[in-house]
C-alpha positions in Angstrom: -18.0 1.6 46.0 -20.6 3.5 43.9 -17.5 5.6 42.4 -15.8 2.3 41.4 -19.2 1.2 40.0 -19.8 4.2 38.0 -16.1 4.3 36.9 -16.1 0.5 35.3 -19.7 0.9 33.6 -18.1 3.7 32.2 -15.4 2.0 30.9 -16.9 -0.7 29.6 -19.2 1.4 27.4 -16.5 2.9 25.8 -15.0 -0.2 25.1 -18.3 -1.6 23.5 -18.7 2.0 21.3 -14.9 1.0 20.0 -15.6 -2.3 19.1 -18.8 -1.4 17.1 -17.0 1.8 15.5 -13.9 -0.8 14.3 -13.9 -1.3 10.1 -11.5 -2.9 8.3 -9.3 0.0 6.0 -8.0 -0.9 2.8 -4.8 1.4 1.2 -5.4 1.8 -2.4 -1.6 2.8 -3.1 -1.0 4.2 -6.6 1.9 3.1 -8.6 4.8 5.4 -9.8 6.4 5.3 -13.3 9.8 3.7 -13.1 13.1 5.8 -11.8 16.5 5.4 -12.7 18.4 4.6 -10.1 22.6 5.3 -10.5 25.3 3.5 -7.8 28.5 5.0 -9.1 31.6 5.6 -7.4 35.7 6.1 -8.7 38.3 5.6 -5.9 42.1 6.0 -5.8 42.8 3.1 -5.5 43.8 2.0 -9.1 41.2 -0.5 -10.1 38.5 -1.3 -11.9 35.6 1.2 -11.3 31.8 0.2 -11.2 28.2 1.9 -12.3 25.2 0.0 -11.1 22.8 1.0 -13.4 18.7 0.3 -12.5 14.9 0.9 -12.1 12.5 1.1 -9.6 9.7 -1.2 -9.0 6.4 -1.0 -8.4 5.3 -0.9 -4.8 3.8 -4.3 -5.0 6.8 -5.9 -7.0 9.5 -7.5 -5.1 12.6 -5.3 -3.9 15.1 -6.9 -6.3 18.0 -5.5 -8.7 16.3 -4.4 -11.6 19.4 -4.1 -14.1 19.3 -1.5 -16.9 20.4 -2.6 -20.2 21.6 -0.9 -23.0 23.5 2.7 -21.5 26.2 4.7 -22.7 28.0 5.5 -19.9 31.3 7.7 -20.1 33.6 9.3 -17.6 35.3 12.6 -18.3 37.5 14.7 -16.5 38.4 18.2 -16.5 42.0 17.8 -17.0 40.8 15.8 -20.0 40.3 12.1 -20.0 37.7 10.5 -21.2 36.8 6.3 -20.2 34.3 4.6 -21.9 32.7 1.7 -19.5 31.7 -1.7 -20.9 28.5 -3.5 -19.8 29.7 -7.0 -18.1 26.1 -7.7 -17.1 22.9 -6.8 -17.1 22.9 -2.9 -15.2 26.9 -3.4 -14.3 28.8 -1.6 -16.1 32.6 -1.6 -15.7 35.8 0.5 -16.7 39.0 -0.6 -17.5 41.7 -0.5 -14.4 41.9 3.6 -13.8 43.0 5.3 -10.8 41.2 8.6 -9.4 43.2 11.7 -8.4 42.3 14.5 -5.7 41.9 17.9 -6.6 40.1 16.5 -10.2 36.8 16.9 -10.9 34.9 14.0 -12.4 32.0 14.1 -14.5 29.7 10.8 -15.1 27.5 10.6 -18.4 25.1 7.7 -18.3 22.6 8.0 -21.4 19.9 5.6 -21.0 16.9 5.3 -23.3 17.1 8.8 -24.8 17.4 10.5 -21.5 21.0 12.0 -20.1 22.2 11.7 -16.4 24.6 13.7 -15.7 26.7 14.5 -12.0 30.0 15.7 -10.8 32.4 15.2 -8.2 35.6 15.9 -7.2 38.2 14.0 -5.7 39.3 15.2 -1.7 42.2 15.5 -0.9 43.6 11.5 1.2 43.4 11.5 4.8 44.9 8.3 6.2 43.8 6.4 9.1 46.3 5.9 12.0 45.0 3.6 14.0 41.8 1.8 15.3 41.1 1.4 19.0 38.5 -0.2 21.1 36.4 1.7 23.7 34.1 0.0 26.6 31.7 1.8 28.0 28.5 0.4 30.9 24.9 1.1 30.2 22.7 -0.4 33.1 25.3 -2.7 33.9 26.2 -3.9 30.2 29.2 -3.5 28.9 29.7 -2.5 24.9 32.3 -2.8 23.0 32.8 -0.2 20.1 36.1 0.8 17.6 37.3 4.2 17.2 38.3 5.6 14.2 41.9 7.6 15.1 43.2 10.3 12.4 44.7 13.8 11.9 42.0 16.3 10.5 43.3 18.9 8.1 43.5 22.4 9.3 41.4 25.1 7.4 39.8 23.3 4.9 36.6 21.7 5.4 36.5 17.5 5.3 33.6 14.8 4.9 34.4 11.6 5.8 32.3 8.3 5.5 33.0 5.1 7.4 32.4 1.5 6.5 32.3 -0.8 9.3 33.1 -4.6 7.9 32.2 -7.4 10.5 33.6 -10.8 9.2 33.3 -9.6 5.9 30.0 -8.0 6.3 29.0 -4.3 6.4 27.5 -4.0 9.5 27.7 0.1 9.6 27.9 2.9 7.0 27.8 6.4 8.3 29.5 10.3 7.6 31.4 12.8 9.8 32.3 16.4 9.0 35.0 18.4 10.8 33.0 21.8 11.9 33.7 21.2 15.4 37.7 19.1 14.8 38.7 21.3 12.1 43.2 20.2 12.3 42.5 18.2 15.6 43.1 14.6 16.4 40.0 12.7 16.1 38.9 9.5 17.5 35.5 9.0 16.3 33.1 6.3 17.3 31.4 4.5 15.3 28.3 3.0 17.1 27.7 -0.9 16.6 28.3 -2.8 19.5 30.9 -5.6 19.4 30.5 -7.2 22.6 29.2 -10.5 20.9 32.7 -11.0 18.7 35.5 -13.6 20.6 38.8 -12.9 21.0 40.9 -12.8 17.6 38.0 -11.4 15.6 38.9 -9.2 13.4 37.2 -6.1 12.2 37.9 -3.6 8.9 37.1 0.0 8.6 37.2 1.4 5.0 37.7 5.3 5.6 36.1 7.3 2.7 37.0 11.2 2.1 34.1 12.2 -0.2 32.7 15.6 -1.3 30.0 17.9 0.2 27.4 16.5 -2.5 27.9 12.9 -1.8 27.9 13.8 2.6 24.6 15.4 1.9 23.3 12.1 0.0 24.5 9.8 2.6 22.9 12.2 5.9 20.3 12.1 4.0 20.2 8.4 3.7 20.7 8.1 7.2 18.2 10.4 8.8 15.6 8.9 6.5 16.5 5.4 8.3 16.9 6.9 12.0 20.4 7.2 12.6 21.1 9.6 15.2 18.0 10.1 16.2 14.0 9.3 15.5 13.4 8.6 11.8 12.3 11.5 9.8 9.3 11.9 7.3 10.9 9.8 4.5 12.4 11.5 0.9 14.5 10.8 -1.4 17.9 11.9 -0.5 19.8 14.5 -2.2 20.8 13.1 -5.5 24.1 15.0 -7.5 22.5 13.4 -10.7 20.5 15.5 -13.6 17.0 14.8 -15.0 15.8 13.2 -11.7 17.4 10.1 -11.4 18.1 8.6 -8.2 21.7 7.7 -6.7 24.9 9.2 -6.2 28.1 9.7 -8.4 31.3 9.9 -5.6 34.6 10.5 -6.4 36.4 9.6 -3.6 39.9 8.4 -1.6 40.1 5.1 0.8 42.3 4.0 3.1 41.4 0.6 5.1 42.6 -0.6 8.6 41.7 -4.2 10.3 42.0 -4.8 14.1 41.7 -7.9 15.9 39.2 -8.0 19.2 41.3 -7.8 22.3 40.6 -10.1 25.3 
């Protein structure tokens, strides 16, 4: 009894030195100068091509598209085009119907209030889908429901893939492979967002991506910094291939797209 006595006027001390030591802690957060910010990509797929084209906010200003107005932006390649993009709205600027090819390398000039932004990319070479299956696994008792992505991996050349996961016409997942451990191997990848809640007869679309080693680093990056795969890291800006510190990635890249429909 006296132990338990002891013990609990102990602990109610310390609770009372807590409480009296508690002050309120105000963040004075300093705000950063404006940075560009540069969402370009051009697919082979033979259609119009988009640059989104932006700045920053302040910390305390809302998260918002903050259109740039007023760039020169101009694609080049180095078999020799050159396509000039047109500004359809404010920070959106688009290029006439043009079709990518693998083995080119792009280059994307954006000039932008006296300042140049320049990156480079070149175009993979296709790798198709084949098919997309569904896999069921139990955690705890729970079953869930995931696609696999099924293709043939090149042999002896290295391959960076990106997969976007559409769910009823929403992105639900966006992540990146490489093939250091599948290098020419079948490959059903999984990509990790549970379907269990979808019915029967809902149907799913995977846009598969091969992009260059720049743009893989970008998008790890990107995910690292928002936990996938593991516990969040200490946050940074991820691995831009543009010039003069602006933000945002330039890919050059090939698609190929495959729905499935949820099975009973």
């Amino acid at each position: 009894m006296r132990l338990t006595y002891t013990f609990l006027t102990g602990l109610f001390a310390a609770v009372l030195l807590l409480t009296s030591c508690e002050k309120i802690i105000t963040l004075e957060l300093d705000n950063a100068g404006a940075a560009v910010v540069i969402d370009a990509g051009l697919s082979d797929q033979g259609e119009i091509q988009v640059v989104r084209l932006s700045k920053t906010y302040d910390f305390t200003q809302p998260n918002k598209f903050n259109g740039a107005s007023g760039a020169t932006v101009v694609l080049t390649s180095n078999t020799g085009n050159v396509v000039n993009y047109t500004e359809v709205e404010p920070g959106i600027y688009n290029s006439p119907r043009i079709r990518g090819r693998s083995g080119v390398k792009y280059t994307l000039t954006v000039n932008l209030e006296g300042k140049t932004y320049i990156a480079t990319s070149t175009m993979p070479d296709k790798v198709h889908i084949d098919s997309l299956t569904f896999k069921d696994y139990n955690f705890f008792g729970e079953k869930s429901r995931f696609v696999d992505v099924n293709y043939l991996d090149p042999r002896g050349a290295p391959n960076y893939y990106r997969y976007i996961l559409r769910v009823k016409g929403k992105i639900e997942e966006d992540v990146v492979s490489e093939d250091r451990f599948n290098d020419g191997n079948e490959v059903a990848n999984t990509i990790f967002y549970d379907l269990s809640d979808l019915e029967r007869d809902d149907q799913i679309d995977v846009e598969f991506l091969c992009i260059d080693r720049n743009v893989y680093r970008y998008f790890y990056s990107l995910s690292q910094n928002m936990g996938g795969g593991g516990p969040p890291i200490a946050p940074s800006n991820p691995p831009s291939n543009f010039s003069n510190g602006a933000l945002g990635v330039f890919s050059a890249y090939t698609s190929s797209r495959r729905t499935a429909t949820i099975p009973d």
